[in-house]
Structure formats: C-alpha cells, structure tokens
Backbone as a ProteinNet text record, in pm:
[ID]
protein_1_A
[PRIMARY]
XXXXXXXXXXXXXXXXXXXXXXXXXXXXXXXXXXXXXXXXXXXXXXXXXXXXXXXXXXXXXXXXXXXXXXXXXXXXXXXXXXXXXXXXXXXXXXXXXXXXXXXXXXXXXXXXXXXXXXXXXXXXXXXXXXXXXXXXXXXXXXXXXXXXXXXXXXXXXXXXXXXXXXXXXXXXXXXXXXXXXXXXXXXXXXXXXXXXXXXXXXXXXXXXXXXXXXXXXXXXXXXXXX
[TERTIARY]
85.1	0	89.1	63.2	154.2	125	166.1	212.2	104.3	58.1	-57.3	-219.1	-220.5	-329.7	-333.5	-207.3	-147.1	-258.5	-194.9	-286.8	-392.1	-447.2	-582.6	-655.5	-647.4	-662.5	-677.3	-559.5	-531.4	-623.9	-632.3	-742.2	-896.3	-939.8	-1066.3	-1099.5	-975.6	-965.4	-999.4	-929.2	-967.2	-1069.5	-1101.5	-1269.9	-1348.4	-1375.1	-1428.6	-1442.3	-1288.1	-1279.8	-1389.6	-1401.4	-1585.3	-1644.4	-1689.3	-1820.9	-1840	-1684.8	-1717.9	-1700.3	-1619.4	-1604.3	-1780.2	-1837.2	-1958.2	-2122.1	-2027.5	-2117.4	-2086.9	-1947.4	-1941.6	-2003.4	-1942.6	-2039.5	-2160.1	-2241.5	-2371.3	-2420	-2316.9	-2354.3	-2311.5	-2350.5	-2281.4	-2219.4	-2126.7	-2125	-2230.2	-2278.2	-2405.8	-2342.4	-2476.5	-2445.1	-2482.7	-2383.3	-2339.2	-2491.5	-2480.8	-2642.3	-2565.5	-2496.1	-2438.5	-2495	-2508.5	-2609.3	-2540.1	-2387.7	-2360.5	-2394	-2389.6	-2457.6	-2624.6	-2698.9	-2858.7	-2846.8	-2784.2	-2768.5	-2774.8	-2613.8	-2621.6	-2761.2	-2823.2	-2943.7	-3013.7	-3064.3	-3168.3	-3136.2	-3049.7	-2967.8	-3022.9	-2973.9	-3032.1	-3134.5	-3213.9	-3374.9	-3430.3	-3406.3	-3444.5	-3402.4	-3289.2	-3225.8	-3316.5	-3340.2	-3410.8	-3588.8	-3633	-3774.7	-3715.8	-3671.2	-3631.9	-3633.8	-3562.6	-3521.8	-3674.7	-3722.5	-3864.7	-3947.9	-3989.6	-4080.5	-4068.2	-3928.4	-3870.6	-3881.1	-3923.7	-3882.7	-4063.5	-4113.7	-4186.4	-4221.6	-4131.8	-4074.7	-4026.8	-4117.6	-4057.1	-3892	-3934.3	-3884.9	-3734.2	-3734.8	-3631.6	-3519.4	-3627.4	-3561.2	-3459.1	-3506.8	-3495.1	-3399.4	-3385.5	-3215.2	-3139	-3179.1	-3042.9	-2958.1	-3065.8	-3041	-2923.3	-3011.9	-2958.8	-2796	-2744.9	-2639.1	-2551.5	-2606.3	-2549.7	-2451	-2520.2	-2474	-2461.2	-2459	-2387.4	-2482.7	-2549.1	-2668.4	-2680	-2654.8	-2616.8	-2539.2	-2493.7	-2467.1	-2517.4	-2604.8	-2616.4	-2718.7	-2744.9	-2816.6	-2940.2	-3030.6	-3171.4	-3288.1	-3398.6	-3499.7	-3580.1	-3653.2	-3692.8	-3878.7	-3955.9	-4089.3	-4133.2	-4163.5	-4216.3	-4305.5	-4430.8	-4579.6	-4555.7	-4688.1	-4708.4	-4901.4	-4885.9	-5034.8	-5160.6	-5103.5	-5207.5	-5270.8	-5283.3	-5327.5	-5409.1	-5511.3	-5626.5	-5715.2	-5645	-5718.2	-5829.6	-5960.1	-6077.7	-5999.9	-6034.1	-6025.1	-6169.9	-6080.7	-6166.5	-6229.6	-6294.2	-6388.6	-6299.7	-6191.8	-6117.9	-6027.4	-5946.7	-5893.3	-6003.5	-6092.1	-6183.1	-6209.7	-6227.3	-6210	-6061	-5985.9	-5875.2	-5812.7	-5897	-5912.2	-5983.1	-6108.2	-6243.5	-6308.7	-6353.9	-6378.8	-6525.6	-6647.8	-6770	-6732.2	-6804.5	-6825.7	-6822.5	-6881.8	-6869.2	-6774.8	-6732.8	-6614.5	-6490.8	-6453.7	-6357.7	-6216.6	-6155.6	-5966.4	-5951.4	-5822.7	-5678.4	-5639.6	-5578.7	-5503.2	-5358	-5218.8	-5158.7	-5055.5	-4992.5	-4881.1	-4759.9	-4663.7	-4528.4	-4425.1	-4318.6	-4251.3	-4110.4	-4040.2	-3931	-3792.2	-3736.5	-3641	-3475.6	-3427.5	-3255.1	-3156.1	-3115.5	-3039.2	-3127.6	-3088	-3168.2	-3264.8	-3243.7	-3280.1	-3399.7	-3507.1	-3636.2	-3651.5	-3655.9	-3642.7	-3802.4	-3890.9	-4027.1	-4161.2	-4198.4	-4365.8	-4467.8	-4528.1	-4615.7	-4748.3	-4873.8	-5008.4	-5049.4	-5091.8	-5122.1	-5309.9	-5376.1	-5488.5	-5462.7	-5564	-5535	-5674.7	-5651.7	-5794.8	-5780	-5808.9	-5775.5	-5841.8	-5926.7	-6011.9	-5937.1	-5841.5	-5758.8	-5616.4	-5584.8	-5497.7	-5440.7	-5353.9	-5379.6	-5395.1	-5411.7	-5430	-5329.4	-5215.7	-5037	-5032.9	-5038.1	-4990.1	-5088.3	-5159.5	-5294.8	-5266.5	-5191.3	-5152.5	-5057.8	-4957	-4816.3	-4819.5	-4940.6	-4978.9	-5032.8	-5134	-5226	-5067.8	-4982.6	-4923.6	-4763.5	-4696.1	-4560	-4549.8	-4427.9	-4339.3	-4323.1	-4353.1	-4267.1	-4322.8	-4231.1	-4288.3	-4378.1	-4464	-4561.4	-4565.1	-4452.5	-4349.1	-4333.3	-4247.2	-4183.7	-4329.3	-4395.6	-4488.9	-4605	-4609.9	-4695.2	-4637.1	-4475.2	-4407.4	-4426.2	-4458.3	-4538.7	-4639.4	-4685.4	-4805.4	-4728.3	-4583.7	-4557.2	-4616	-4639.8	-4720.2	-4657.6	-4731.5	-4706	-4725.6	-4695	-4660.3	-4737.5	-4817.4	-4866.6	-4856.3	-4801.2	-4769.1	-4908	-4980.3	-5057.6	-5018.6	-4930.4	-4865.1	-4722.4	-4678.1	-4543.8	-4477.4	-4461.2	-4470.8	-4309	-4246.2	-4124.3	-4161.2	-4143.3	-4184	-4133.6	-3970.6	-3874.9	-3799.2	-3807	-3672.2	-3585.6	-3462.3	-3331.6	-3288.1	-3291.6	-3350.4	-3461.5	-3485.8	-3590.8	-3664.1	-3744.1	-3775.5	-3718.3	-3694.8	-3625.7	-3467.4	-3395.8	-3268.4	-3157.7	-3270	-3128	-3125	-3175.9	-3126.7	-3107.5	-3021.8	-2948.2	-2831.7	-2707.3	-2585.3	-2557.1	-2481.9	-2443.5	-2409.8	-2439.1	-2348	-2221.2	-2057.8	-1921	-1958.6	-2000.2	-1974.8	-2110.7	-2186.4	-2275.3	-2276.2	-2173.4	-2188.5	-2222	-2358.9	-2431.5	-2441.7	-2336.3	-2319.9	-2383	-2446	-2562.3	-2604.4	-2706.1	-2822.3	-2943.4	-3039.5	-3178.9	-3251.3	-3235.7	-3320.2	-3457.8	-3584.5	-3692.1	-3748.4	-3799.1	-3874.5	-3884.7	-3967.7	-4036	-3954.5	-3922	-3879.2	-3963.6	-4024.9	-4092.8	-4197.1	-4361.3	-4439.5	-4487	-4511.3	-4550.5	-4711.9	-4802.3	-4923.5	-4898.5	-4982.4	-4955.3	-5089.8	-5081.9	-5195.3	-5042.9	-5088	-5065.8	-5162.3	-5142.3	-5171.9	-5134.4	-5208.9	-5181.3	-5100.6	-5032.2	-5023.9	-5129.8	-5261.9	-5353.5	-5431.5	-5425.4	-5460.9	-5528	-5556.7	-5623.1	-5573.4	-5631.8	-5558.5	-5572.4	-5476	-5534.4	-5457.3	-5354.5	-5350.5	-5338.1	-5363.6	-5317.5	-5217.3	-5089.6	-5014	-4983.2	-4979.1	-4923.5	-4742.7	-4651.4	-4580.7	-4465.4	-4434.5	-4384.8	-4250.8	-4116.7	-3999.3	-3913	-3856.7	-3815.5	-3641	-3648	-3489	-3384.9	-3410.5	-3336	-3280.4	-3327.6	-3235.9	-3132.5	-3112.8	-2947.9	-2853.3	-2889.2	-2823.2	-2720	-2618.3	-2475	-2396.8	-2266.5	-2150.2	-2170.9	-2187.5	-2181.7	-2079.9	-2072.1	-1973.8	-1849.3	-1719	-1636.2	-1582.7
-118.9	0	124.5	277.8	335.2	410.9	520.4	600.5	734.6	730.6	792.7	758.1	616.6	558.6	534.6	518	494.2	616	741.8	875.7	847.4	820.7	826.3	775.6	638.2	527.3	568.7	657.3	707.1	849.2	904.8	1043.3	972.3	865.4	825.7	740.9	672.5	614.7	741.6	810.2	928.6	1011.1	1019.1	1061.1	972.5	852	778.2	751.5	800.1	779.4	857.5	958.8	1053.5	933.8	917	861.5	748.6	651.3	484	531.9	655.5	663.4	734.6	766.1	839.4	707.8	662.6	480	388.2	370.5	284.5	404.1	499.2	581.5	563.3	522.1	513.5	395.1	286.4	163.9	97	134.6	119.6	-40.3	-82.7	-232	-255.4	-441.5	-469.8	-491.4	-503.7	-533.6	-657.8	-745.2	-878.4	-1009.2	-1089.5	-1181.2	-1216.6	-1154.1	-1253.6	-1241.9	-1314.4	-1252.4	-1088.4	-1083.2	-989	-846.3	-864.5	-803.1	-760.1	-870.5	-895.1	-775.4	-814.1	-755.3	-581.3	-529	-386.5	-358.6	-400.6	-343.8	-328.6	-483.9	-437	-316.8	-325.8	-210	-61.8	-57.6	91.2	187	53.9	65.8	59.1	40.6	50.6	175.2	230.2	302.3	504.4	440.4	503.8	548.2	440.3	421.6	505.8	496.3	549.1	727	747.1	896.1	954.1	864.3	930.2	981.3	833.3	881.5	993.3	1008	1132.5	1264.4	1282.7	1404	1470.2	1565.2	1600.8	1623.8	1649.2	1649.5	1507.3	1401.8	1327.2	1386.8	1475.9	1544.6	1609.4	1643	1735.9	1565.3	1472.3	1349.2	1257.8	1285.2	1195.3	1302.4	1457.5	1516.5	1478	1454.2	1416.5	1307.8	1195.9	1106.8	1068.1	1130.2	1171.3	1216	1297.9	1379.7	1264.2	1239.3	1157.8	1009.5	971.2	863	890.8	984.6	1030.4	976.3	989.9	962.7	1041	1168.5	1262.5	1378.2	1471.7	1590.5	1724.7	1800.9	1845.5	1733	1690.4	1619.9	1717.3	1677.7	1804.9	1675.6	1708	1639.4	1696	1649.9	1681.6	1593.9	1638.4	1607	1600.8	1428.5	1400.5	1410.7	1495.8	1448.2	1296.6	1265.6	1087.4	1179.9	1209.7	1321	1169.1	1060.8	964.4	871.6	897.9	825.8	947.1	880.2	964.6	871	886.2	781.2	838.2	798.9	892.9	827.1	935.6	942	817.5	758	625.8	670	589.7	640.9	684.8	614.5	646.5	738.2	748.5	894.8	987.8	982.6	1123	1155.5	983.4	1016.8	1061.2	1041.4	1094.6	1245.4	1266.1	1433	1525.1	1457.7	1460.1	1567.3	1499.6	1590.1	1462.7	1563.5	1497.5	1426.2	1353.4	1268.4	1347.8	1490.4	1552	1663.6	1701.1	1787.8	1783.5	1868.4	1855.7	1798.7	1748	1692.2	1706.6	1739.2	1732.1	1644.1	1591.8	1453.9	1435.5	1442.1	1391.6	1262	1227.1	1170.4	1127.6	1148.1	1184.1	1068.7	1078.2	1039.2	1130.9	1084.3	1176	1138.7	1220.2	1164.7	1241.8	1186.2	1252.6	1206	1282	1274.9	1184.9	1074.4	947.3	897.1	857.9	759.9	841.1	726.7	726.3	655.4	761.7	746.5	673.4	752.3	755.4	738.2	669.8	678.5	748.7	855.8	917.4	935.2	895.2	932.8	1046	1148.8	1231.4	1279.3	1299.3	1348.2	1508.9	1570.2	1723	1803.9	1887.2	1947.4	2084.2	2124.1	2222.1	2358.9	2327.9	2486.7	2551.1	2456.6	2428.4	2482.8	2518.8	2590.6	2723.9	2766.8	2899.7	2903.9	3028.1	3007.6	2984.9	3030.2	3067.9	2932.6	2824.8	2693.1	2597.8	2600.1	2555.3	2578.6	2702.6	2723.7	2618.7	2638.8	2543.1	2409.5	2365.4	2242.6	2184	2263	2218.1	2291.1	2358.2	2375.1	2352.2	2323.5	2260.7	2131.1	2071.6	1954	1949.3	2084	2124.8	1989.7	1938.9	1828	1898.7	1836.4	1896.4	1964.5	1885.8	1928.7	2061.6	2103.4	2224.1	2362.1	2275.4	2370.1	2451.9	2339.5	2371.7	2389.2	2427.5	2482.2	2550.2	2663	2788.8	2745	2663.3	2594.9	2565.2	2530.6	2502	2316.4	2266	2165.5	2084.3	1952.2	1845.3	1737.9	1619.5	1492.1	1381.7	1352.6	1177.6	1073.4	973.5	832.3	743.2	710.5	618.6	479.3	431.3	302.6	318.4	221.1	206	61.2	38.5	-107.9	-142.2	-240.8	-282.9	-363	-358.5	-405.9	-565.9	-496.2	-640.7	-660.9	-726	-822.8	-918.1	-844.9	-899.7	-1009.1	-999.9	-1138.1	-1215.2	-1347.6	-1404	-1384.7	-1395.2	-1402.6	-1470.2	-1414.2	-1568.7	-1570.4	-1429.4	-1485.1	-1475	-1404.6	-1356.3	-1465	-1604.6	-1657.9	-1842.6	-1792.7	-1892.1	-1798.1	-1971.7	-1863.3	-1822	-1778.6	-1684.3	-1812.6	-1819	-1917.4	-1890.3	-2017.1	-1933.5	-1888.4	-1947.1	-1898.8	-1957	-1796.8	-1820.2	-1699.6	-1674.6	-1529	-1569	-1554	-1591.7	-1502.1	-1402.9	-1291.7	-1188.6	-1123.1	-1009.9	-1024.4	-928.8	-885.1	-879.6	-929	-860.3	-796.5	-668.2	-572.7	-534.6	-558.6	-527.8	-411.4	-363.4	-232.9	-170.7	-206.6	-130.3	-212.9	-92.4	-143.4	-154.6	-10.5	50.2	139.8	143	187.3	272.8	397.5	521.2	568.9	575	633.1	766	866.9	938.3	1106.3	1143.6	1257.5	1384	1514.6	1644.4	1749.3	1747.7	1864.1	2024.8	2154.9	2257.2	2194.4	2320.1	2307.4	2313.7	2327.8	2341.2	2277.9	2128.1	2005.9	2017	2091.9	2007.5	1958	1837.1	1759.6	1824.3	1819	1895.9	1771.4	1692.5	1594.8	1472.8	1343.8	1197.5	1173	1078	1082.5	956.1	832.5	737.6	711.5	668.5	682.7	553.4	497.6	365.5	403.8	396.8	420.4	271.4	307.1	204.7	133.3	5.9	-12.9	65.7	172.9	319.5	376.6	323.1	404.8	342.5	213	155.8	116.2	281.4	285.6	335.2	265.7	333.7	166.7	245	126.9	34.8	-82.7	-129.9	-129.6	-106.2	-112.3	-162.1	-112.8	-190.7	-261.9
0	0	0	-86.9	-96.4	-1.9	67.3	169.2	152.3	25.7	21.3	71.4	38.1	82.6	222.5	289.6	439.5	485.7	421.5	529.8	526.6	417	366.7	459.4	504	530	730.1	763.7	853.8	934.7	790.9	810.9	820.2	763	739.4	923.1	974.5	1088.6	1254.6	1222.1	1286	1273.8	1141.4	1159.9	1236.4	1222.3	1295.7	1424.1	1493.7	1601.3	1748.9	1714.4	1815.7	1808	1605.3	1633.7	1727.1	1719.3	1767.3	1909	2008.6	2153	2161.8	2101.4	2162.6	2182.2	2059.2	2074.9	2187.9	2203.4	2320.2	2434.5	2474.5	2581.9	2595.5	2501.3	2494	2533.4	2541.8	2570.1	2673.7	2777.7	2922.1	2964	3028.9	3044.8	3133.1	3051	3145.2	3280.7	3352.6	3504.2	3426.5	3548.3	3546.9	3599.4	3569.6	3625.6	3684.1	3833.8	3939	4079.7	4176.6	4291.6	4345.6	4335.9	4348.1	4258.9	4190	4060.9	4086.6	4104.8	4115	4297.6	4372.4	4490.6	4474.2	4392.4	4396.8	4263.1	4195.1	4162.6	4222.6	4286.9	4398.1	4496.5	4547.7	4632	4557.7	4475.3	4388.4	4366.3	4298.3	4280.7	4453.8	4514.5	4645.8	4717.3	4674.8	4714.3	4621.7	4469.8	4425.5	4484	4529	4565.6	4692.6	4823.8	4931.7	4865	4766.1	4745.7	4697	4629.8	4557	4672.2	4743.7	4902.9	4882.1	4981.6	5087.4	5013.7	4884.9	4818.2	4756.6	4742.4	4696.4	4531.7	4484.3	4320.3	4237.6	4167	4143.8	4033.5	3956.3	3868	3897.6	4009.5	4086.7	4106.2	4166.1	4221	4081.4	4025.5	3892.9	3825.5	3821.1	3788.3	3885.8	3969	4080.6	4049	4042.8	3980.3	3903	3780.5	3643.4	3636.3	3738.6	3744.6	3835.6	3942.7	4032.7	3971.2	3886.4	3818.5	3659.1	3641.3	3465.8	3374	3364	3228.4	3167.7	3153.7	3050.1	3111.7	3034.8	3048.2	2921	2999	3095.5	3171.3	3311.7	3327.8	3414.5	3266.7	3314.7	3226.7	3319	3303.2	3183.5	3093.3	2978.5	2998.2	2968.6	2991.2	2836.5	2762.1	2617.8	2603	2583.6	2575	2478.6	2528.2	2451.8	2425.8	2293.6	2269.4	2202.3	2222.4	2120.1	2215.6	2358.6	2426.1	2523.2	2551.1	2658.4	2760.5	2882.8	2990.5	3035.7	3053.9	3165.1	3312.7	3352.2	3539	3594.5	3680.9	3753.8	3832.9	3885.6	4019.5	4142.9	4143.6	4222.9	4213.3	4155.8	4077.7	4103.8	4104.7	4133.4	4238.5	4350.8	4468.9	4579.7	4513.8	4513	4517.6	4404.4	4444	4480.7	4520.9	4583.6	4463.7	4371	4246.4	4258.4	4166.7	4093.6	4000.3	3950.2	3831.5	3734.6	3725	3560.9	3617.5	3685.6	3664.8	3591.5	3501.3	3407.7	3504.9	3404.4	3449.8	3306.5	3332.4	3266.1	3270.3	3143.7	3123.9	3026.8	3124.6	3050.8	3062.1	2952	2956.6	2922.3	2978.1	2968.2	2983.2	2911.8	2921.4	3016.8	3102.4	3192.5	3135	3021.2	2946.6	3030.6	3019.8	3109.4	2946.8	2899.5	2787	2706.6	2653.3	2528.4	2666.6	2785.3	2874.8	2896.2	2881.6	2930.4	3052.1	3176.1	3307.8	3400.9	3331.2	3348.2	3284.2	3295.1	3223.3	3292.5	3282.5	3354.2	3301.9	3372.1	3387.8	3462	3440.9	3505.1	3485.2	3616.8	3595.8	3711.2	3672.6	3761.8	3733.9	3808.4	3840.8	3770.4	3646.2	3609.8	3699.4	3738.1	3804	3927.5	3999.4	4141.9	4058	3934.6	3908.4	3820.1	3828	3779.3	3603.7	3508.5	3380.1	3342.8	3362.7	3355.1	3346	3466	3473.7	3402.8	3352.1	3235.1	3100.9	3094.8	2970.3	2942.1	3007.6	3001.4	3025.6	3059.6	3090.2	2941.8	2898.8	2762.1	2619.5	2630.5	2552.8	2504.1	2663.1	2624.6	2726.4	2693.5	2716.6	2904.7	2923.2	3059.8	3167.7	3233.5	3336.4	3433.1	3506.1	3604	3728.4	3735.7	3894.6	3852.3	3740.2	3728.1	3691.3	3668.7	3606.3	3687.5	3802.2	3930.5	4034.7	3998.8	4142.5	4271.4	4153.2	4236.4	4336.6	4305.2	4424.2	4567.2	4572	4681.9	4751.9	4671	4704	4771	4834.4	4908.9	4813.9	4844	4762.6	4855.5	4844.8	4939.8	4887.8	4878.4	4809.6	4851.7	4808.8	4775.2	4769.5	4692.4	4676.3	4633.4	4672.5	4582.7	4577.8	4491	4457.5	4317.8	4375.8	4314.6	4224.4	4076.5	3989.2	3930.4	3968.3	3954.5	4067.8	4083.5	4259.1	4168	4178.3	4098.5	4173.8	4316.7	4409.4	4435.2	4459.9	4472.7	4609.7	4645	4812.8	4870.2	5010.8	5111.6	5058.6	4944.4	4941.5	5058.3	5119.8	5284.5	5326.9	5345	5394.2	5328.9	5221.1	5162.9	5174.6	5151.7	5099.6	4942.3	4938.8	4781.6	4744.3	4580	4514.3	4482.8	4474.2	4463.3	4323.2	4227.1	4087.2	4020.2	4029.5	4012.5	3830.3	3793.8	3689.4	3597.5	3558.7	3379.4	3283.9	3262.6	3158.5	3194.9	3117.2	3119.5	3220.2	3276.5	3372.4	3260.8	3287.9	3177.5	3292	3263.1	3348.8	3278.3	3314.9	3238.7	3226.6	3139.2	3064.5	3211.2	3320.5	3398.3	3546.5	3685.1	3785.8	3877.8	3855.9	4001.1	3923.9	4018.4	4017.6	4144.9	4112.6	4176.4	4192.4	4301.6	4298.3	4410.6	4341.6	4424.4	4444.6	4519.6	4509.1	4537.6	4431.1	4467.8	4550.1	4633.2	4716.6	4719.2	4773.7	4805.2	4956.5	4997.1	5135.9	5291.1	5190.7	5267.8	5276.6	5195.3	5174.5	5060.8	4959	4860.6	4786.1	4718.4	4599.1	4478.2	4403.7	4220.5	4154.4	4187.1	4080.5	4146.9	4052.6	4070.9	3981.9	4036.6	3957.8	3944.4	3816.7	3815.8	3760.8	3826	3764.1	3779.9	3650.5	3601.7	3575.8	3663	3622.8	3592.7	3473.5	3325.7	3386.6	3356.2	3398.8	3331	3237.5	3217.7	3289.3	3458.5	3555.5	3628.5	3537.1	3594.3	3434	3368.1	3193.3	3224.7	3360	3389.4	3423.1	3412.2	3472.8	3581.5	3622.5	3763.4	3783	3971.1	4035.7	4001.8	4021.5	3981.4	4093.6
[MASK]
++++++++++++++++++++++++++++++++++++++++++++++++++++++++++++++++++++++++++++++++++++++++++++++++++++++++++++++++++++++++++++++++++++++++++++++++++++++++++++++++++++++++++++++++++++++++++++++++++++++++++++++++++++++++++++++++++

C-alpha cells in the first residue's frame, strides 16, 4: 500500500474515532447476572424508591439522579408528551381528588427523558379549576414536566402506593448462601422497575392531581460497580 493511501486510510480512521467513543459511551457495560450483581441493583432501585418517598418532586428526584450517576450531560430532566393516548379518570382517581363525576380533568402523559434515557412513564390526571391560567396554559401547551410547572403551588406529595416491579432477588434470598460462581453474563433488566401512585396537594390540603408513575430499567443505563 503506498504512503498515500497509508494517510488516507489514517485520516478516514480518525474521523471515525468521536463517532465509535460516543457509541461505546452510549452503551454502558451490562451489570453482570451474578447474585452480586442482582444484589447492587436491587440495592439501587431501592435506594431510588427510598429517594422518591422522601422528596416532593418526582422530577427534581430523577435530575439528581440523572447527574449523580452520569446519564447525561447536561443532566436536566426533559418532559415528552405521549399526545395519542387519553385515559378517563376512575372512580377512584376522582375520589382521590375529591372531584364529581362531571367535573372537568386534565389529562396527561409523559414520558421523563434525562439525555436518550427514558427514566419515566407518567399518567397524570389534575384538576384544572384548582390551578392557575399561567400553569394551564403550560400544561395544555408545552413539554414542561408537572413538577416544574406547578411549582409555584408550593405543594405536598402523598404516596398512595409504591410497589417494586422487579426483585433482581428471589424471596427468602437472605437466607441462603451466595453461590461461589454463580456469573451468567448479562443482567436482563426489564422495561419497567418501580411503580408510583400518588396525590398532589396545596399546602392546605387540597388535591389537584393523581399521579401514576412507572420508572423504566433506564435508571441503571450506567456502569456497575467496579
């Protein structure tokens, strides 16, 4: 090969080189299917569910997140409308926010994206009359997540349920021992971990929204432990 084609060959290798480091970046190593492995997930997602409780903002909870463990930069929460789906409010959902049977709600749902990673699936119902036009506007017209949008309210958060979707352990594993070599490649972490119910409140107790919310094994799209 002559010494021309060498560069060539050389300049075309180096172009390439962003694209293939921004691909592997993108493709985190799996966590391992080892109990140790199965252990720090569970650990996480537990550790995640603990932070959600305690916090009033799922939204606020989920940049922390986001930043905490490198899932993007800048790591800022991004709210997808999903505009092709429309749930009616249940009987319960209404009792929830102690609303009539024909009183109007608001309905949306979102996706909670942190760079590519889809963090969240969100259902949202809300009481439009219980909020201002400003935050109605921005509600019926942009992306903005709900948290951020109904700030100003100052609100409270009540958990309703919360429920672990996947156990990377079986029941009863505390008390077996670990296997010595137990490592079967990959981890398959499934679509969905953890499920969120929840009522928004004023600080003066009223409810204006119900919130369902389904967070995606998207939130262990980082390195395991080394």
């Amino acid at each position: 090969m002559s010494g021309w084609a060498f560069r060539r060959l050389g300049t075309a290798a180096a172009a390439l080189l962003p694209a293939l480091a921004s691909a592997l970046a993108a493709e985190p190593a799996p966590w391992p299917d080892s109990f140790v492995g199965r252990l720090e997930a569970l650990a996480l997602i537990e550790d995640l569910n603990a932070d959600l409780l305690s916090h009033d903002s799922a939204t606020l909870t989920l940049e922390r997140w986001c930043a905490d463990h490198r899932l993007a930069d800048p790591a800022r929460i991004v709210a997808e409308r999903v505009y092709d789906v429309d749930k009616a409010a249940t009987p319960e959902v209404r009792a929830a926010l102690d609303v009539k049977a024909d009183e109007p709600l608001g309905y949306r749902r979102v996706r909670l994206k942190c760079g590519d990673h889809v963090l969240s699936d969100a259902d949202n119902w809300y009481v439009p009359a219980r909020l201002t036009p400003e935050m109605n506007h921005v509600l019926e017209t942009t992306d903005t997540p709900f948290g951020k949008a109904v700030a100003a309210l100052r609100f409270r958060r009540h958990t309703l349920s919360a429920d672990l979707l996947w156990r990377p352990l079986p029941k009863g594993w505390e008390m077996n021992a670990a296997p010595a070599q137990d490592d079967k490649g990959a981890l398959a972490v499934p679509d969905h971990v953890l499920e969120h119910r929840a009522v928004l409140s004023t600080p003066d107790g009223e409810p204006f929204s119900e919130v369902v919310e389904t967070y995606t094994g998207e939130v262990l799209a980082f390195p395991p432990p080394k």
